[in-house]
SERO-4910 file (N, C-alpha, C, O; in steps of 0.05 Angstrom, whole numbers):
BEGIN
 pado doro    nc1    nc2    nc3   cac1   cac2   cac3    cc1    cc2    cc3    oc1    oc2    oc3
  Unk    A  -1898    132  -3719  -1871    140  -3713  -1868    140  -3683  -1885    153  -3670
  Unk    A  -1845    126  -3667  -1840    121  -3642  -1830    147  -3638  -1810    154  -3652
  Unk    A  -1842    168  -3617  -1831    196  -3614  -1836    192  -3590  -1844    214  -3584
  Unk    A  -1836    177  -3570  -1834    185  -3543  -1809    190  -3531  -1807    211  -3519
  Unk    A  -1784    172  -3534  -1767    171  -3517  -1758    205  -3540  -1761    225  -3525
  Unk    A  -1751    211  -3559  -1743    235  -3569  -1757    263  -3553  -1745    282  -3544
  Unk    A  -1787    257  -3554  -1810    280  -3537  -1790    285  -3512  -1776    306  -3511
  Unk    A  -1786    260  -3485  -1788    266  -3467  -1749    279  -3464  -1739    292  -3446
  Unk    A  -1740    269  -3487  -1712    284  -3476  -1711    307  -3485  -1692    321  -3478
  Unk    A  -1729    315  -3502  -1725    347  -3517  -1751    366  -3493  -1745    388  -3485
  Unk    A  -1777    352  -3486  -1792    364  -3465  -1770    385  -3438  -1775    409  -3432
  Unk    A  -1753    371  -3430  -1751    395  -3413  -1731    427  -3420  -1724    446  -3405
  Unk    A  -1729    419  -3453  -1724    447  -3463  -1742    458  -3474  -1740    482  -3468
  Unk    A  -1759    455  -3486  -1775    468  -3503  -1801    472  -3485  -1817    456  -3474
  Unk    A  -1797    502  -3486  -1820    521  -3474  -1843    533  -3489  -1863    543  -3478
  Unk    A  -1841    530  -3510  -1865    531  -3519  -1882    512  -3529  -1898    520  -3545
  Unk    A  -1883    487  -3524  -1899    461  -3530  -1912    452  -3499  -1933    440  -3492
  Unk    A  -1894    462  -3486  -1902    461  -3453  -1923    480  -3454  -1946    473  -3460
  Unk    A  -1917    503  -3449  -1930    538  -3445  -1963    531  -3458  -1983    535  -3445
  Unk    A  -1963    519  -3486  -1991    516  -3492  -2006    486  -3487  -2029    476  -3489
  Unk    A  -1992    483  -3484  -2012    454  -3482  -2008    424  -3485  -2020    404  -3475
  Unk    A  -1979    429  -3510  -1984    404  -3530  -1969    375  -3513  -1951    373  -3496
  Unk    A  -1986    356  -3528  -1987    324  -3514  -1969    312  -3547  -1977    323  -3567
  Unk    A  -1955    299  -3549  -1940    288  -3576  -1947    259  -3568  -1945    252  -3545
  Unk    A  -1957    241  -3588  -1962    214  -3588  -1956    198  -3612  -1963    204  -3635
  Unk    A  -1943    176  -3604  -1933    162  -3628  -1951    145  -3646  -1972    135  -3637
  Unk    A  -1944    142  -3671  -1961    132  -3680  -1950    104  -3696  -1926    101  -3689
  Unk    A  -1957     85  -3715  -1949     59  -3724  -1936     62  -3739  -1920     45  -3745
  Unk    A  -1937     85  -3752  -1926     90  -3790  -1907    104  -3782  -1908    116  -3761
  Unk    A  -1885    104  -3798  -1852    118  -3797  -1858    144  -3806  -1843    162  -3797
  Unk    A  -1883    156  -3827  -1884    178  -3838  -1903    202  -3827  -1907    225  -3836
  Unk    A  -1915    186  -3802  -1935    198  -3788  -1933    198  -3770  -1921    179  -3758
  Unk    A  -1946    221  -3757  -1936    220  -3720  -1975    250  -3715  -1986    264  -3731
  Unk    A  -1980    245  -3689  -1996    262  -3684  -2001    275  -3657  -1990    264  -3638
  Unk    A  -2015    295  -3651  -2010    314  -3624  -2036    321  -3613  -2055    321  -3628
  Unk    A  -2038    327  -3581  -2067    344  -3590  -2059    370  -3554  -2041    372  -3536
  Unk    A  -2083    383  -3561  -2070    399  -3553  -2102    412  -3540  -2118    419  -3557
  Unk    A  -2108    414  -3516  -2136    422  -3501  -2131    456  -3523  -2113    463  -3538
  Unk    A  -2158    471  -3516  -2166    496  -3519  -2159    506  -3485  -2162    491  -3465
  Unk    A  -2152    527  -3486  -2154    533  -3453  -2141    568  -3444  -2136    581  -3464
  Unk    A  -2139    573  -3436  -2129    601  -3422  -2109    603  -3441  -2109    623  -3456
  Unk    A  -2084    579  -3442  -2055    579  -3452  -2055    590  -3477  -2036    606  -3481
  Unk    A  -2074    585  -3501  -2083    585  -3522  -2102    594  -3541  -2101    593  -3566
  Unk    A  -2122    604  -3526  -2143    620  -3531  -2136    653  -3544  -2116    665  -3536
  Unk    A  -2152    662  -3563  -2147    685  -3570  -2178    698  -3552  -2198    685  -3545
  Unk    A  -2174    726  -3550  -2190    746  -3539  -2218    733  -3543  -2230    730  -3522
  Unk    A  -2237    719  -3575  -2265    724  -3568  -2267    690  -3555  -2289    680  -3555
  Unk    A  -2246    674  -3546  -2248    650  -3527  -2256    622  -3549  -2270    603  -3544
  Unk    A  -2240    630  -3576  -2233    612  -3596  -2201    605  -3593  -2186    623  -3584
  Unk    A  -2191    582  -3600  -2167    576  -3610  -2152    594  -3628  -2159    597  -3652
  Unk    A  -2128    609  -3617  -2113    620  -3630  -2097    616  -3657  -2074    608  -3654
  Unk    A  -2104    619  -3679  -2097    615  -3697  -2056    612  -3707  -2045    598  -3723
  Unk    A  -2044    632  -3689  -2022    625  -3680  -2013    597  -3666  -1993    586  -3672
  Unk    A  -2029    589  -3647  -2029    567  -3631  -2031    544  -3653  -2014    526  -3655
  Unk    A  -2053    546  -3671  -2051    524  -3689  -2018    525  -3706  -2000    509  -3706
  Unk    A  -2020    542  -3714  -1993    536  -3725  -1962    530  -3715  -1946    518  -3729
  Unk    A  -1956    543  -3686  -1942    531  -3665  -1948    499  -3666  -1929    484  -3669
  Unk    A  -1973    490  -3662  -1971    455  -3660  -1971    454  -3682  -1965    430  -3681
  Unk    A  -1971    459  -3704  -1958    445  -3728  -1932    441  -3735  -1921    422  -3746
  Unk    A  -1922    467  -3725  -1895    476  -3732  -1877    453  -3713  -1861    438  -3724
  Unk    A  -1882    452  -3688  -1873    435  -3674  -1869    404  -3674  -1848    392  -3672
  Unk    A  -1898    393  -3678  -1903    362  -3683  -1888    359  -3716  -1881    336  -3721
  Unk    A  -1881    380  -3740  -1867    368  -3755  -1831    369  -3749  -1814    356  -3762
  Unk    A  -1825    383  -3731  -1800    387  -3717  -1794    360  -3701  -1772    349  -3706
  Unk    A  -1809    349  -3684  -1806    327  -3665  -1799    312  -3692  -1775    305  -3694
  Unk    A  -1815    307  -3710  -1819    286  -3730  -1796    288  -3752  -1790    267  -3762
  Unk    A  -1786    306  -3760  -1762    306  -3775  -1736    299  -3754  -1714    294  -3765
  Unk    A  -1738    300  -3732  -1718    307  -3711  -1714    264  -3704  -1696    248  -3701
  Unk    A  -1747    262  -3707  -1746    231  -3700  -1738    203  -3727  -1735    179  -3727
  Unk    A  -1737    223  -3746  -1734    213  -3769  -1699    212  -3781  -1686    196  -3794
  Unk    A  -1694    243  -3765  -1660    237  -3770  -1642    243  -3736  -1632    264  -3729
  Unk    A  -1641    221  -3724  -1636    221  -3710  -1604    235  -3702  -1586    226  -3716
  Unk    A  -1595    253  -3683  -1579    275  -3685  -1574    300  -3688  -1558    316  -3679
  Unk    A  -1597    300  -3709  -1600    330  -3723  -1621    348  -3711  -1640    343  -3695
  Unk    A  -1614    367  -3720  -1628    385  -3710  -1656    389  -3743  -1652    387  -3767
  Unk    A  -1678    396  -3730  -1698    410  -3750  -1708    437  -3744  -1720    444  -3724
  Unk    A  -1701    451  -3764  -1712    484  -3759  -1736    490  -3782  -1733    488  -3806
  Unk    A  -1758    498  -3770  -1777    510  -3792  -1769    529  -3811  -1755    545  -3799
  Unk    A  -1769    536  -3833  -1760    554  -3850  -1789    559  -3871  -1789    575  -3890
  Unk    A  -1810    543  -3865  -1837    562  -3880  -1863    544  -3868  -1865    520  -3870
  Unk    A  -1885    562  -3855  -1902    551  -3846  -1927    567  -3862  -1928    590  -3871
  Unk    A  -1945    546  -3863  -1961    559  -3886  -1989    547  -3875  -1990    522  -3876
  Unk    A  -2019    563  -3860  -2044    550  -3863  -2060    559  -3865  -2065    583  -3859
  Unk    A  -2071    546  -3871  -2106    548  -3878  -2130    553  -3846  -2136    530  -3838
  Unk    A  -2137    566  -3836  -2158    560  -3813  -2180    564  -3827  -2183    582  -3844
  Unk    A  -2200    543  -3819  -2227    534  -3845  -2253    539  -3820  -2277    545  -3822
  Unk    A  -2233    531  -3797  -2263    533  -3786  -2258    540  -3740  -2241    531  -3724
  Unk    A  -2275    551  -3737  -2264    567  -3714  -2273    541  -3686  -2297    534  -3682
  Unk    A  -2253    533  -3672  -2247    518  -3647  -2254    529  -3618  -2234    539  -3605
  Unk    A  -2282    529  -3603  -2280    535  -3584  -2262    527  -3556  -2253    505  -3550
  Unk    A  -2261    553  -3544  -2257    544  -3513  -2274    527  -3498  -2298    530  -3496
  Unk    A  -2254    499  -3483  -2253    481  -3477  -2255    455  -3488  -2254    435  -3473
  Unk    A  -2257    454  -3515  -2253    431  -3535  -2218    424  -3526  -2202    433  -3509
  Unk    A  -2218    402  -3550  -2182    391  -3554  -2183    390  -3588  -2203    383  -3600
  Unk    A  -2164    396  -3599  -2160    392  -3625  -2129    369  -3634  -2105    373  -3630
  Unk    A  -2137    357  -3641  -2121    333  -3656  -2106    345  -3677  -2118    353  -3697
  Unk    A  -2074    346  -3674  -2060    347  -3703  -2041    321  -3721  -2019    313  -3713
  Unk    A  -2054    314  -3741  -2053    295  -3760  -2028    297  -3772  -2035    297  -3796
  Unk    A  -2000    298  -3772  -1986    306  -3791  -1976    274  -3812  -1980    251  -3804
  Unk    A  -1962    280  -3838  -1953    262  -3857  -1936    270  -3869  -1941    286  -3887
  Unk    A  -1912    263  -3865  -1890    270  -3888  -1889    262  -3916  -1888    239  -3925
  Unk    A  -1889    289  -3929  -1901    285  -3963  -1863    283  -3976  -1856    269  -3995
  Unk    A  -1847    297  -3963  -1822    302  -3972  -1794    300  -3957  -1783    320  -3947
  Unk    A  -1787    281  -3956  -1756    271  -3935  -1725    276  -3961  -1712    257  -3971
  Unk    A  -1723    290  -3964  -1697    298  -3972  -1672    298  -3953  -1671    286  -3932
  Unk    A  -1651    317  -3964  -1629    306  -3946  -1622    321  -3921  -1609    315  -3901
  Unk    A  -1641    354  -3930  -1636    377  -3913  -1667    386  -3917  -1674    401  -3899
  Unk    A  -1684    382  -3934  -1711    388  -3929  -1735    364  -3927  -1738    345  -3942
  Unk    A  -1746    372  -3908  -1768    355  -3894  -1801    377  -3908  -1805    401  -3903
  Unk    A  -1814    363  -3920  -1846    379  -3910  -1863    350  -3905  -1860    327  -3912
  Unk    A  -1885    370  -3887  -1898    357  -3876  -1923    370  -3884  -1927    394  -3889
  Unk    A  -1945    346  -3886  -1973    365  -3885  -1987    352  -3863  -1990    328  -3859
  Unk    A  -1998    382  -3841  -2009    380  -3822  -2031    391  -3824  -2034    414  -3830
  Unk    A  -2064    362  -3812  -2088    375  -3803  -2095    367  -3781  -2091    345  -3771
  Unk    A  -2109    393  -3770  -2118    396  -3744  -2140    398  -3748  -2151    416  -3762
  Unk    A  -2159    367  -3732  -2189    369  -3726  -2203    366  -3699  -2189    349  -3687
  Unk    A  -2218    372  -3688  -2233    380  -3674  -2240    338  -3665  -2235    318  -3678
  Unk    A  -2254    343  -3638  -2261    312  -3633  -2280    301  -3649  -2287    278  -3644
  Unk    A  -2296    317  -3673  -2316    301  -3685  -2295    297  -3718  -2305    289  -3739
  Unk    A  -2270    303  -3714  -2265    297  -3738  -2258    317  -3759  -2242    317  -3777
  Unk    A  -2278    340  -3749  -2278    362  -3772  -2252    386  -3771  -2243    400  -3753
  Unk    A  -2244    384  -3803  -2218    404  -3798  -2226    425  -3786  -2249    434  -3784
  Unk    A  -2197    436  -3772  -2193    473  -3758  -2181    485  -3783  -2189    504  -3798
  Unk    A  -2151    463  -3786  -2135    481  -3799  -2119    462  -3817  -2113    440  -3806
  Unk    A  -2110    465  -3842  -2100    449  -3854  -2070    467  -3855  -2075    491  -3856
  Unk    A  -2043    462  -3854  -2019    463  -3848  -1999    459  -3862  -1995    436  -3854
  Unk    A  -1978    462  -3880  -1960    459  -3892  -1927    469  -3882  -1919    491  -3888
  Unk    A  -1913    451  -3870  -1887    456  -3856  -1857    448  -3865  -1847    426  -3859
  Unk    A  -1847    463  -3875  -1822    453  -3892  -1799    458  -3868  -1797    480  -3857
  Unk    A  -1782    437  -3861  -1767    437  -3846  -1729    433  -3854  -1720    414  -3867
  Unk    A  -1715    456  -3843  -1683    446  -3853  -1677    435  -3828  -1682    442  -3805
  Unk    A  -1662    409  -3838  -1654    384  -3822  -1617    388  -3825  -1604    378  -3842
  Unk    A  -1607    404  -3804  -1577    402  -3807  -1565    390  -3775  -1580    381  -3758
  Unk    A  -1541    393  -3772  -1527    373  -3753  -1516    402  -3728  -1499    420  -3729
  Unk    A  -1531    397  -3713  -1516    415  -3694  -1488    425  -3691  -1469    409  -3693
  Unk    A  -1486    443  -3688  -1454    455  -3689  -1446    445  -3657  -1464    450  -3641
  Unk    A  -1420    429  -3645  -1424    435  -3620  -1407    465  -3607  -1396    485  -3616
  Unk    A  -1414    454  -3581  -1417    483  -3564  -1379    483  -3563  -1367    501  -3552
***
């Protein structure tokens, strides 16, 4: 999924994709798109693992770009985020998030998102159902 030119015009609003880390990169397939996102100060919880919140922020997000890039105009709002953390991500790694749209309806999007580590191995497996409606204007 071509998400650059969408990334870079929505990047200078969104403060929390900035704030932690995340990089959005397009990928070949219309149903897939993926992110990654260093370990680092931004992100880290207290014992200097990947914040388990953090994972789900880049999930929540990379299926937002991706419903957003899929219906072009609209707005996508999360309305249920759901994961799994399987396995704990040190400070200073990068973790890769995988997402695939399992469900494109007319107002709901889900996505299933995994996040692995550079050898491959899952963090967190992810489930993101998104409402896809049309901005009200101002």
């Amino acid at each position: 999924m071509n998400i650059d030119n969408l990334w870079n015009s929505i990047h200078q609003e969104d403060g929390l994709s900035r704030t932690l880390g995340m990089e959005f990169i397009s990928t070949p397939e219309d149903d897939t798109l993926k992110a990654r996102m260093a370990v680092d100060d931004r992100n880290k919880q207290p014992f200097g693992f990947l914040s388990g919140g953090a994972s789900l922020a880049l999930a929540e997000n990379l299926a937002g770009v991706g419903s957003m890039a899929l219906c072009p105009g609209k707005m996508a709002l999360g309305i249920n985020v759901h994961g799994n953390h399987v396995k704990a991500m040190p400070y200073g790694g990068t973790v890769t998030a995988y997402g695939r749209l399992i469900h494109k309806g007319h107002t709901l999007h889900v996505w299933s998102i995994d996040i692995k580590n550079s050898a491959g191995e899952l963090i967190s497996s992810v489930q993101v159902t998104n409402y896809v409606i049309t901005p009200q204007e101002k």
